[in-house]
Structures are given as structure tokens and as C-alpha cells.
N, C-alpha and C positions, 0 to 999 in steps of 0.2 A: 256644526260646521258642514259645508253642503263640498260632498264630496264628487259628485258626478253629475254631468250636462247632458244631454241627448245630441248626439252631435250630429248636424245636416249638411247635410254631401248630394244635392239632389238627384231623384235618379232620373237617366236618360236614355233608357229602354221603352220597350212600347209594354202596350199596357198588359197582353197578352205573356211576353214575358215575368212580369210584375207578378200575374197570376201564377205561374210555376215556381219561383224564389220562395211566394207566400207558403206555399204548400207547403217545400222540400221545409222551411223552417218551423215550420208550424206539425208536420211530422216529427221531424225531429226532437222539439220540444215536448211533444207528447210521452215519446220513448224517456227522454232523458225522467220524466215526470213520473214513470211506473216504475224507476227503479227502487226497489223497498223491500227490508226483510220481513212482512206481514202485510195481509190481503189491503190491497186499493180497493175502493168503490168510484162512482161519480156521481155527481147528482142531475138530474134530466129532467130539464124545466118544458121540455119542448122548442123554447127556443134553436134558432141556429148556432147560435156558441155551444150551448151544452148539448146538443145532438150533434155537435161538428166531434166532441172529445167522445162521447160513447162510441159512433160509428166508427173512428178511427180506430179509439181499443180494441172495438169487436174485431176488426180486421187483422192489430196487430195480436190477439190473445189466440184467433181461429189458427193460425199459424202452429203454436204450442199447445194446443185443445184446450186453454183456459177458458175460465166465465169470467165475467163481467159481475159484479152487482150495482143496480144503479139506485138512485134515491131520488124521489117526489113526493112535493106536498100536493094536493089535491083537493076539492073543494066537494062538497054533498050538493051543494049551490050550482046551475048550470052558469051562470054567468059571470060565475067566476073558476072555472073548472078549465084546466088545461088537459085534464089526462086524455083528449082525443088527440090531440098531438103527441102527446108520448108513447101513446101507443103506436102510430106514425114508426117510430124508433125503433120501438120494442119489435115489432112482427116482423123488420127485416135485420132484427140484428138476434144473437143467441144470447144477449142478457137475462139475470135473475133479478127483475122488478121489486121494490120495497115503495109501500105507498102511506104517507101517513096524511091522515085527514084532520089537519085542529080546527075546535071547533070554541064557542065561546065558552063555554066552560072549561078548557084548559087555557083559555087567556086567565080567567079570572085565578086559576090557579096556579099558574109559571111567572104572572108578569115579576111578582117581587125579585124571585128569583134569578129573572133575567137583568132587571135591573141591579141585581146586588154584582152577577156576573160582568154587568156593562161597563160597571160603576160611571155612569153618567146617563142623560137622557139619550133616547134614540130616538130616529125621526118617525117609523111609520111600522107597522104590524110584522113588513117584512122580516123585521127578526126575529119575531116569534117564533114563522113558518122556518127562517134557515135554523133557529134554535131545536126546533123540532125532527129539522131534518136528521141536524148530527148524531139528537139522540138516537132515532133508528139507526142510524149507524153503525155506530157503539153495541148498540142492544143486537145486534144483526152481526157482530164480531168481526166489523172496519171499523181501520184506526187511521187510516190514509182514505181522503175524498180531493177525487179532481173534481172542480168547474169552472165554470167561464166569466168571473168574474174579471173585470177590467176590460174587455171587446168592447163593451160598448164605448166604454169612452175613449179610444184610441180609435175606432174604424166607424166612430158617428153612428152609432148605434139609437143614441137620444133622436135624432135630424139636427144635431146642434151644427153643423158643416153645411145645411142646406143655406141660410139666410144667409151670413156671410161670403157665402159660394156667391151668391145671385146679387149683392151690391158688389164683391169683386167684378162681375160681369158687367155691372150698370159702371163701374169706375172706369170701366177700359173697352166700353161702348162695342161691347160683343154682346147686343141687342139680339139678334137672330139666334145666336146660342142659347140665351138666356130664353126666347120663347118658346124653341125651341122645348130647351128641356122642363119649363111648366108644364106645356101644354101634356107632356107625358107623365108627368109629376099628378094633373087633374086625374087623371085616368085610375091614379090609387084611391078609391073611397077612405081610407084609414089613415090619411096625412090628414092633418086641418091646416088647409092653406090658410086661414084667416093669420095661425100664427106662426107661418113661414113670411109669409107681405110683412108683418108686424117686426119682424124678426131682421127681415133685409131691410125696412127702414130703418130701425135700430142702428143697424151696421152700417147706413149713410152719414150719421149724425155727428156733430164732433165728439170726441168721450169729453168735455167739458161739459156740455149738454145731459149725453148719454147717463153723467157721475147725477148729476142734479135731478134728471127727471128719477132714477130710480131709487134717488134718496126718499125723493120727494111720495112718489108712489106706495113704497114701502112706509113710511112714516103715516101715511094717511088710511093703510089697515090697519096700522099697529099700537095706534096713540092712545088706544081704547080698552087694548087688552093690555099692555107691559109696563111696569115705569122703570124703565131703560137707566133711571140713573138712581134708582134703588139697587136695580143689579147689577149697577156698576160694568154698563155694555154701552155700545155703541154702534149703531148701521155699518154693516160692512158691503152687503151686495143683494141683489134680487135675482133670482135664478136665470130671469130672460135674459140679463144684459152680462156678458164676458169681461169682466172686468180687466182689460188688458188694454193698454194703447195700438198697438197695431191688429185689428183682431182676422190675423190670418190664421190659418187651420193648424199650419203647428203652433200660433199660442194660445189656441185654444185646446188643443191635446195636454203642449203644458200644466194649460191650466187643471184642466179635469183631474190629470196625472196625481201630480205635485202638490194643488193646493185646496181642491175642493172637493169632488166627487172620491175619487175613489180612496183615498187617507182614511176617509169617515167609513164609507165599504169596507174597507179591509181590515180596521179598527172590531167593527162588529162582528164582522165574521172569522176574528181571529178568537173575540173572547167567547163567541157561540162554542167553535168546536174545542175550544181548550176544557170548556165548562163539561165536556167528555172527552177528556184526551185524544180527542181527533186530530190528526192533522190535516189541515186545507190546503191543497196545491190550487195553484194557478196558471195552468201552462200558457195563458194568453201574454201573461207578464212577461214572458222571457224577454230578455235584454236586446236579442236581437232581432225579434217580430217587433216589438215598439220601435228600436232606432228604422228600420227599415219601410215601415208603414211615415216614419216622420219624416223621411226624404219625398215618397209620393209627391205627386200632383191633387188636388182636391177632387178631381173627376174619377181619379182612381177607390177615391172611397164612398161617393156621391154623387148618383146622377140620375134623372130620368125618375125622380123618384123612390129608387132602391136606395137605401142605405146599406152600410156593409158591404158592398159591392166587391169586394177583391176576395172575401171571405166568404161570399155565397158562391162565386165562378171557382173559387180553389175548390169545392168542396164540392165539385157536380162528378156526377157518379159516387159518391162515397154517403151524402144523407140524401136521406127521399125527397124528392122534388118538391114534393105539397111544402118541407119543412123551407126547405129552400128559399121556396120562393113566397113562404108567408112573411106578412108587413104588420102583423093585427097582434105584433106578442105582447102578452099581457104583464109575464114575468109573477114570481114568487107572489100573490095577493091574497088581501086576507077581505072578505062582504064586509068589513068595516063599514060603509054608507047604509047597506041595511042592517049592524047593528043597532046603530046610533036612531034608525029612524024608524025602522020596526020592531027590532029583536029585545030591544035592551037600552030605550032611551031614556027612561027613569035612574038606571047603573050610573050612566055615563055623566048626567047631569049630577047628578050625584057627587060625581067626582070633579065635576067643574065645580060645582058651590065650593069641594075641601081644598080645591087649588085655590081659591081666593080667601077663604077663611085661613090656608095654613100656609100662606109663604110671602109673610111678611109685608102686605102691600105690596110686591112686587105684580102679582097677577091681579090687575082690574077687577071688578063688578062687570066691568061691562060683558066680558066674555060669556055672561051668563043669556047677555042680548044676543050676542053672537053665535052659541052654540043653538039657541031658539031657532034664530033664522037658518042656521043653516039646514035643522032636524023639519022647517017647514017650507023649506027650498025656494026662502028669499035670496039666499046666500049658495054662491057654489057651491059643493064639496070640496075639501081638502085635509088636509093633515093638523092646521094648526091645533085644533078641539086635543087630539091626540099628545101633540107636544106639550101644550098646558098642564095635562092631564100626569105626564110621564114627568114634567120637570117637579111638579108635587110631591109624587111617588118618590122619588128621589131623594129631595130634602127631606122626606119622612124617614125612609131610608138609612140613608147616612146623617139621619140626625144633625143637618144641617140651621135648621133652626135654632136648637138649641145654644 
């Protein structure tokens, strides 16, 4: 039974104001978030969410001479390596640093595990690395860990509020606006306007169209690898298109909210740190940073480019600027692409062949075509290989076949 609604009350302050409400509640939530009879940590991706919660700590713990300890995974890989932005943190804040590096031989050795903890498939490596994190934690003697999961998707962390923003504009012929804010949008190298354009026409189309083409798109990666009616599924959505009829910005938060993104996050990241009695806070959740970000304006979360916008201007003076005002965040990732295609492509095919041999006809032959092209980059990179691979392990698992 669905007991609560988000309720919208627009707001009709400037935007300026907007910024300071953010803050005092977004303080506050922090405080209410380190109350506990045994040590807090956090975890410190570099990101602006999790360097918005460290910096705050430090500030409120310098107060009482407390430390901080924070938690990152890290990479030996430079191009996948965040810890020059963590570091960022680290040198103007008094925290005690914890850095764990997984590498693929603690894949090979944690995945069961993780999936016995999951009990069900997960999407992508990411939980390996948050798996990994907890365990430092733990090991490091925290039982409480703040971080910034859910920001992104309530303050347009993804760019999902940019195309929508920019057909709203095209609907109500605020032309000048709308070139306005491209033309500074072009100015960030790390946005791909190919799939912002893509994204506002999207959001022009009727959703009777919008349902169709992305059945249709979806069905014609998929027809190859799944047979959908051995697993007793059926297409539900494609990640570009918002499945919602009016797709204004708060139904698109809803959505994220309540029925897609972040359920599946907080899902995972509850059974990571249970699987070492950690607890995960989330002070971005608080009840009334979400209602109050849902009354905004869309310009107040997205413009010009920036995403996060109300949460980078609350937050000046308190994280370093570089973090601030970086656009390029990578977030928790695991060289997956160069495992598959240098490291360990033999493993991995490996485990494609036992997905089609062990789950019932449901996973194709053909994925075997597919994980090829992808390892010789006929085919993009993505996740599916991985999902195939994990929903196996699974049914192995829990003896689902049987």
C-alpha cells in the first residue's frame, strides 16, 4: 500500500534564495545523519555528492576535535582511477583516508558471494567495488557509512532534466533561451550533445510513438540474446525514454525516485553493507531536501550546462572548487572493457558459452556473436555481456535450474 506522495507546492523565491534553504536543509540532514552510539565513516568517490558530505563532517567534527574516516575504491589503471580528486578532499579536509584497490582476481573470488548476498542478478561491477568498500569499513572498525547515493537522481545528476528542459522550451517558443543555454552547454567537452538533441526530440514525440519506437529498438538488440517468453518477461522500458506521460522534471524525479533508478541502488547497497553489518546512511534522501528540490523550477537544477546546479552554489566555500566545478565524474567503476578485451577475454567468454549451456534456452547462441563483437569493437561497450554472465551465476547459484 503506497503510503506517501511528494507533495508540490511550487516555490516562488529567487533562485538565490533557493540556494540557502538548500544548504540550511542539507546541513541539517547531515547533523541529524551522525547521530550514533559507534564511529561513522563516509565514503569519498570524489564526486560532488560525497565530497559535499565529507567536507561538511570535517567542518562539523573540527568543532569537537573529531576525525572523519572516509572510504574509496581506487583503480591501479589511470583511466579509471579517481583518487586525484579524492585527494582534492583529503588535503583541505583532517580526514583519515581508507583506500581499497579490487582488482580481477578478487572479482573472480567475491562474485559468488556477492551474488549469494544479492540474491538476485545485478547490473554492472559497481557492486563489487561498493561491496568492497563496506568490507574496509568493517575491517577499519565502522559500522555506520554516510554517502551520496540518490543526488543524482533527484538534482539531475544523470543530464536526464536537460532534453526535457530544452523541448519544454521548444513547446513554449522560448527560442532565445533555449540557444542561449546550448550555446554554453557546447562550451562543456564532457556532455555529448549528440544525446541531449536525441533526448529533446524524444521529449517532442507523442509517448504513443515514444512506447513504440522504444519497444521496437529494444526488441531489435535483444531478439538475439533472450527468449523472453522462456523467462516468462516482457519489455518494460529503454533507459533513454522516461516512461511517463507528461515528462516534466518532477515526473521524472518520480520516476527515478519510486520506480527505477534508485529502488535497484538502494536494493544493492543495502545487501553490500548488511553482508558486514554496516549501516548506509543517506542524507541526500532526507524527506525534506527531496520535497523541496520537487517544488524548484528546472533551471534551478539545470542550466547552462552544469547539472546539480543548486547543490554545486550551496556548497561553494565548503568543497574545493576543482570538485565543484567538475562535469567529467566517473563514479565507483570497475576497467571492465579492458577486462573483457585484454585482461581476461578467454574467462569471460568462458562464462558466456556456461550462460547458454546452463539456463535453459533462455540465453541465446547468439550472445556468443555478440560478446565477439563487442571484445573486437564492432559493437559498443556496455553491460549486457555482464548481465548474461551474472544472471547464470545466479540460477547456478540458487539452483534455479534444478
Amino acid at each position: 500500500m503506497k503510503w506517501y506522495n511528494l507533495p508540490f507546492v511550487p516555490f516562488e523565491g529567487t533562485y538565490e534564495e533557493a540556494v540557502d534553504i538548500f544548504k540550511d536543509l542539507f546541513l541539517d540532514s547531515i547533523k541529524l545523519h551522525l547521530r550514533s552510539d559507534v564511529e561513522v565513516g563516509s565514503a569519498l568517490s570524489g564526486g560532488v555528492d560525497s565530497s559535499s558530505i565529507v567536507c561538511v563532517i570535517d567542518q562539523l567534527l573540527k568543532r569537537s576535535g573529531g576525525k572523519q574516516k572516509t572510504f574509496s575504491s581506487c583503480s591501479l589503471d589511470n583511466r579509471y582511477d579517481e583518487s586525484s580528486w579524492m585527494k582534492e578532499v583529503i588535503d583541505c579536509t583532517s580526514v583519515e583516508p581508507h583506500y581499497v584497490y579490487p582488482q580481477l582476481a578478487d572479482f573472480y573470488k567475491q562474485t559468488e558471494d556477492i551474488i549469494w548476498h544479492q540474491e538476485e542478478p545485478y547490473q554492472s561491477q559497481s557492486a563489487f567495488l561498493g561491496y568492497n568498500v563496506f568490507k574496509c569499513a568493517k575491517e577499519s572498525g565502522v559500522s555506520v557509512l554516510l554517502n551520496g547515493q540518490g543526488a543524482d537522481e533527484y538534482l539531475g545528476g544523470y543530464g536526464q532534466f536537460t532534453g526535457p528542459r530544452y523541448a519544454s522550451l521548444i513547446k513554449n517558443f522560448h527560442f532565445y533561451t533555449l540557444w542561449s543555454d546550448y550555446c554554453s552547454l557546447k562550451k562543456n567537452e564532457t556532455i555529448d550533445r549528440r544525446r541531449i538533441i536525441r533526448q529533446t526530440v524524444v521529449n517532442m514525440l507523442p509517448e504513443s510513438y515514444t512506447a513504440y519506437l522504444e519497444k521496437k529498438i529494444w526488441k531489435s538488440r535483444t531478439t538475439n540474446l533472450f527468449d523472453l517468453e522462456k523467462l516468462g518477461a516482457s519489455h518494460i522500458h529503454h533507459k533513454e525514454i522516461i516512461p511517463v506521460g507528461n515528462r516534466s522534471i518532477q515526473n521524472i524525479i518520480i520516476h527515478a525516485l519510486f520506480k527505477f533508478t534508485l529502488p535497484r541502488l538502494l536494493r544493492w547497497e543495502d545487501r553490500n553493507s548488511m553482508a558486514f553489518s554496516v549501516e548506509a546512511r543517506v542524507p541526500f534522501l532526507d524527506y525534506r531536501l527531496i520535497e523541496f528540490i520537487y517544488s524548484l523550477p528546472s533551471s534551478f537544477l539545470d542550466k547552462n550546462g552544469v547539472t546539480k546546479r543548486i547543490l554545486r552554489d550551496s556548497m561553494s566555500g565548503i568543497i574545493p572548487d576543482k570538485i565543484r566545478d567538475r562535469k567529467d565524474k566517473k563514479g565507483f567503476i570497475t576497467p571492465e572493457e579492458r577486462w573483457i578485451k585484454e585482461d581476461a577475454t578467454s574467462f569471460f567468454r568462458k562464462k558466456v558459452e556456461e550462460a547458454v549451456d546452463g539456463t535453459m534456452g533462455i540465453i541465446k547462441p547468439g550472445v556468443l556473436s555478440y560478446f565477439d563483437s563487442v571484445v573486437s569493437g564492432k559493437v559498443p561497450f556496455d553491460y549486457t555481456y555482464w548481465r548474461i554472465i551474472l544472471f547464470s551465476e545466479w540460477m547456478k547459484k540458487f539452483n534455479i535450474a534444478k
